[in-house]
One Martini backbone bead per residue (centre of mass of N, CA, C, O) as a GRO file, in nm:
protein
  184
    1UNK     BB    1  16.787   1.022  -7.511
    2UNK     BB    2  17.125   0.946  -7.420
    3UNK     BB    3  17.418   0.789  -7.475
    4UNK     BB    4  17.714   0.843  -7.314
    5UNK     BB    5  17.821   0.573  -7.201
    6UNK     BB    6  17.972   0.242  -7.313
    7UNK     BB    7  17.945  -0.072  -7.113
    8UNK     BB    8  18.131   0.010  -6.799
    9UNK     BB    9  17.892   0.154  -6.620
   10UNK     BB   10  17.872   0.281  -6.246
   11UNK     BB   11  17.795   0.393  -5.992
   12UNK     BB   12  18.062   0.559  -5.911
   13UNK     BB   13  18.022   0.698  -6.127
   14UNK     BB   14  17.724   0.843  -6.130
   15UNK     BB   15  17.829   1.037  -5.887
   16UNK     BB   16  18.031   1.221  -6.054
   17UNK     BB   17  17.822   1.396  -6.214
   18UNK     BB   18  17.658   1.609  -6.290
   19UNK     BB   19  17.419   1.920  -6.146
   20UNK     BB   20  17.195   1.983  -6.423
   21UNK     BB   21  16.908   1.877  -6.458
   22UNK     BB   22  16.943   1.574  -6.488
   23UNK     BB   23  16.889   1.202  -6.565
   24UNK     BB   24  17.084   1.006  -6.486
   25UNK     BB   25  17.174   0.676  -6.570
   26UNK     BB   26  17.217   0.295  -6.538
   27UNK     BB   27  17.218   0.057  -6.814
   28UNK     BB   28  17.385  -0.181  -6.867
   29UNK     BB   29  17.642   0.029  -6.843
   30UNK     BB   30  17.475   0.266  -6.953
   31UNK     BB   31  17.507   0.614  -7.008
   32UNK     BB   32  17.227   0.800  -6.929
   33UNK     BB   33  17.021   1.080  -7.078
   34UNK     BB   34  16.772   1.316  -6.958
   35UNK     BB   35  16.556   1.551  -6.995
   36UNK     BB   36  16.334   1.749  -6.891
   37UNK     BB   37  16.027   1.728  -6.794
   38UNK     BB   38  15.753   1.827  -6.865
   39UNK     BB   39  15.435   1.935  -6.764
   40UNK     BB   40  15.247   1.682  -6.791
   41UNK     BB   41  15.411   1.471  -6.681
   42UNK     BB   42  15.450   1.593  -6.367
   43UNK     BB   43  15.141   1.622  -6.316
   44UNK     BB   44  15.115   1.341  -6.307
   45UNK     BB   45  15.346   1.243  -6.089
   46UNK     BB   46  15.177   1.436  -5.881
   47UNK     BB   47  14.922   1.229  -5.876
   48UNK     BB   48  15.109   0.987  -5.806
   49UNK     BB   49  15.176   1.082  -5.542
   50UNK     BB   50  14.926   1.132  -5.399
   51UNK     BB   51  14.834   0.880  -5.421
   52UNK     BB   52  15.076   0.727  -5.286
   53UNK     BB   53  15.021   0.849  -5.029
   54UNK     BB   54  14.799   0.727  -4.918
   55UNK     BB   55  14.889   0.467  -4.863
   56UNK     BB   56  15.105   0.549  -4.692
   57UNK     BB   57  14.894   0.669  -4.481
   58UNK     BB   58  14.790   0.366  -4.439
   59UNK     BB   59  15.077   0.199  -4.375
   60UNK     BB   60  15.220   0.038  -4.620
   61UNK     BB   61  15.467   0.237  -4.690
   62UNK     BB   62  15.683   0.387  -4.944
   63UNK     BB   63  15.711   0.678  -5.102
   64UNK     BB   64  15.902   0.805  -5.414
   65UNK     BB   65  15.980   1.078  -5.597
   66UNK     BB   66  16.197   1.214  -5.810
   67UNK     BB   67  16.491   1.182  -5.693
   68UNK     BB   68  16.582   0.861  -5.729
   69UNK     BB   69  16.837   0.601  -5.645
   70UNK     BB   70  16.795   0.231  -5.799
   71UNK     BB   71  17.002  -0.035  -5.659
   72UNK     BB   72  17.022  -0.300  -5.846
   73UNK     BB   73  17.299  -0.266  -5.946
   74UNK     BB   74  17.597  -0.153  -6.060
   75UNK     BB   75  17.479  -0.167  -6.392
   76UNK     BB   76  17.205  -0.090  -6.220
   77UNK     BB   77  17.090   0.263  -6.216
   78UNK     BB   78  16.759   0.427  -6.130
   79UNK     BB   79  16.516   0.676  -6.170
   80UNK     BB   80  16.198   0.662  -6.135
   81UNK     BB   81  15.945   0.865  -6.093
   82UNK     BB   82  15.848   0.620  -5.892
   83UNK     BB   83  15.839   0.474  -5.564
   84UNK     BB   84  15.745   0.135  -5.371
   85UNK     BB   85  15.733   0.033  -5.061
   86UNK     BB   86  15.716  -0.151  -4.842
   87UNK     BB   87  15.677  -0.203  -4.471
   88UNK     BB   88  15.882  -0.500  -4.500
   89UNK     BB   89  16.124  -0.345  -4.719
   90UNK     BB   90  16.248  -0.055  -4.597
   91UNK     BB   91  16.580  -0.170  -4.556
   92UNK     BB   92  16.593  -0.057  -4.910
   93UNK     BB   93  16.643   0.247  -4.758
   94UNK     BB   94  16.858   0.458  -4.737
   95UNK     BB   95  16.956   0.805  -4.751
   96UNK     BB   96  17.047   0.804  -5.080
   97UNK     BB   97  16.853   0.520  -5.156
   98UNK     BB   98  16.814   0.251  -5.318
   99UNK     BB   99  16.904  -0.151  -5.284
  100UNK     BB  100  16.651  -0.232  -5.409
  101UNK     BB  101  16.406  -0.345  -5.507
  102UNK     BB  102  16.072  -0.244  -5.563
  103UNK     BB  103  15.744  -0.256  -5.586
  104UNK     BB  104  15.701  -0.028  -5.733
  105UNK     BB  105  15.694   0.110  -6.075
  106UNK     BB  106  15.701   0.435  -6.235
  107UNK     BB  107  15.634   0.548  -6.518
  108UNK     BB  108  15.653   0.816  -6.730
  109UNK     BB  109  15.623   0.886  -7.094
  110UNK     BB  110  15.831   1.022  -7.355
  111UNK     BB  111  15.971   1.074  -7.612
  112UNK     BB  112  16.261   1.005  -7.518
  113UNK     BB  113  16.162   0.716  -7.356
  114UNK     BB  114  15.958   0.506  -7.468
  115UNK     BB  115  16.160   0.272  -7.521
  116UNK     BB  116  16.305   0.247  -7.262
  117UNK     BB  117  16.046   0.192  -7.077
  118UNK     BB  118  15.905  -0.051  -7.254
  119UNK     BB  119  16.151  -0.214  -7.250
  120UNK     BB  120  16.442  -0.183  -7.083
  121UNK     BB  121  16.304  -0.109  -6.777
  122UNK     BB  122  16.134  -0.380  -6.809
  123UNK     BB  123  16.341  -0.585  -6.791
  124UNK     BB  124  16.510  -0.476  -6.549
  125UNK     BB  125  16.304  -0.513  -6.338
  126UNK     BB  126  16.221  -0.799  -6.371
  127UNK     BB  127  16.513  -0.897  -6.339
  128UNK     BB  128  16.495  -0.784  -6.053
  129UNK     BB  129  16.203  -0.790  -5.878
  130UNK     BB  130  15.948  -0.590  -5.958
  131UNK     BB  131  15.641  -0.658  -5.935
  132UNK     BB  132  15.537  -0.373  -6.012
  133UNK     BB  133  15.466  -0.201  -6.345
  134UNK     BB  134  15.368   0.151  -6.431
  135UNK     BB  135  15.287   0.243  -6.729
  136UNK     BB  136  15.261   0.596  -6.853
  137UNK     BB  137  15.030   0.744  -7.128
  138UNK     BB  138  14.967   1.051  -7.196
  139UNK     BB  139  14.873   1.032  -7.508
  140UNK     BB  140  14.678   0.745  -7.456
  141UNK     BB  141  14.570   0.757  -7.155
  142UNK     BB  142  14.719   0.518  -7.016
  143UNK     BB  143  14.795   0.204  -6.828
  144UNK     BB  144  15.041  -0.017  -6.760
  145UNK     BB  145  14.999  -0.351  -6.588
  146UNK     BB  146  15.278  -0.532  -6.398
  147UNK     BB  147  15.318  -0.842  -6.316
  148UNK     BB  148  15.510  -1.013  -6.123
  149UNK     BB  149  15.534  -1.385  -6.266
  150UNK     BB  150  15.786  -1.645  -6.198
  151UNK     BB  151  15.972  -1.359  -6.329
  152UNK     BB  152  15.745  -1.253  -6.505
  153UNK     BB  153  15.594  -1.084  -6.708
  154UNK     BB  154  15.298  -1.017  -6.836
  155UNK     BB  155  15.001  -0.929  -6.959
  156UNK     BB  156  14.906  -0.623  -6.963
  157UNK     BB  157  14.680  -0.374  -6.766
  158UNK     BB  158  14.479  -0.158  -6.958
  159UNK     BB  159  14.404   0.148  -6.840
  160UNK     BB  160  14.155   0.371  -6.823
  161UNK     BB  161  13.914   0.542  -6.814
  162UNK     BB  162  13.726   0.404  -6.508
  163UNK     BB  163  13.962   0.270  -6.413
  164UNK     BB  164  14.098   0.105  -6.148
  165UNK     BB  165  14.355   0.168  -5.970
  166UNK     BB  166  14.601   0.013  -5.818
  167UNK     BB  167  14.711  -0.262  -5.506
  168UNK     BB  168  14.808  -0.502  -5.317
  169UNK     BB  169  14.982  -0.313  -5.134
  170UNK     BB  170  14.697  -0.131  -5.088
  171UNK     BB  171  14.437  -0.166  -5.021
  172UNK     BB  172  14.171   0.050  -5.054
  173UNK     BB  173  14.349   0.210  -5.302
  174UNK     BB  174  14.222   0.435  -5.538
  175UNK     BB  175  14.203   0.587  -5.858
  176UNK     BB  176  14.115   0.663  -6.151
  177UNK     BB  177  14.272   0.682  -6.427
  178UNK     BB  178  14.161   0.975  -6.563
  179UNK     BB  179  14.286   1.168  -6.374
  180UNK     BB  180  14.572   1.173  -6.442
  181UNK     BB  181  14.458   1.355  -6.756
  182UNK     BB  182  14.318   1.598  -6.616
  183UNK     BB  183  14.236   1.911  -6.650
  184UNK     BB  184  14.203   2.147  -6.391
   0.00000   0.00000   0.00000
C-alpha cells in the first residue's frame, strides 16, 4: 500500500485514476494504492463470498465482492473486500457504488494492508457507522468479529477453527471460521 497524494483528495478525483488492476481508494483525504492480492487471499474472499451469498439468498440482504467503491463521505471511499446490506437498506446501493455504510464489512489482510486494514479502515468504518466489521487474517487464521455498539467498536471476538461466522444480520446462516482457510 502506498499513499499516492496526501491531503484533500475526493471522490471526483478518485474517478480520473487509471483502470491498471489497482485498488485506488481514498482515507481520510489521501490517496492509497494496493496491489493485487495474492492467490489465498482471493480464495478467502471467494469463499466469503460464497458464504455471504447464502444470506443473500436467504433473503437478508446484498452482498457484493470487490471491486465497489463505498462512498463514506467525500474524503472517505474505500474499497472492502466484501460487503453487505441489509435488505431494509439496500437503497444506499447505486448503480455504480455503495453512498453509505454498509452494515458488514469485510477486509481480509495482506502483508500490504495489515496496518491499513486493523487501523485506519477500523477507525473509518467506526466513525461511519459500519455495524459490523470483520477483520479476516490468512496468516493467523482467525476472523476478528468488531460490532459498533453506542458509536464505537469494543474488543472484537477472535474466531479461529471450529468458531462458528455468522451475523445477527443473517440469523441461522453460519459457517465454521476454520473454512474459510482450508487447502481445496
Amino acid at each position: 500500500m502506498t499513499a499516492l497524494k496526501r491531503g484533500n483528495f475526493t471522490y471526483e478525483d478518485l474517478l480520473h485514476t487509471p483502470d491498471d488492476g489497482k485498488r485506488y481508494e481514498v482515507m481520510e483525504g489521501d490517496l492509497i494504492v494496493s496491489p493485487s492480492p495474492n492467490v489465498k487471499h482471493q480464495r478467502i474472499v471467494h469463499r466469503l463470498d460464497l458464504f455471504l451469498g447464502r444470506a443473500e439468498t436467504a433473503g437478508a440482504g446484498i452482498a457484493m465482492p470487490a471491486p465497489m467503491d463505498v462512498v463514506l463521505s467525500d474524503h472517505d471511499v474505500v474499497e472492502p473486500d466484501l460487503l453487505f446490506v441489509a435488505r431494509e437498506r439496500q437503497g444506499i446501493v447505486a448503480e455504480n457504488n455503495v453512498r453509505g455504510a454498509p452494515d458488514l464489512v469485510v477486509e481480509v489482510i495482506s502483508e500490504a494492508s495489515r496496518r491499513r486494514d486493523a487501523i485506519t479502515k477500523r477507525h473509518i468504518y467506526e466513525r461511519h457507522g459500519v455495524r459490523f466489521y470483520w477483520l479476516v487474517d490468512p496468516e493467523e487464521e482467525t476472523v476478528r468479529v468488531f460490532e459498533l455498539r453506542d458509536g464505537a467498536y469494543g474488543e472484537p471476538t477472535t474466531l479461529r477453527a471450529g468458531g462458528q461466522l455468522g451475523c445477527p444480520l443473517f440469523p441461522g446462516v453460519t459457517q465454521d471460521a476454520g473454512d474459510l482457510f482450508s487447502e481445496p
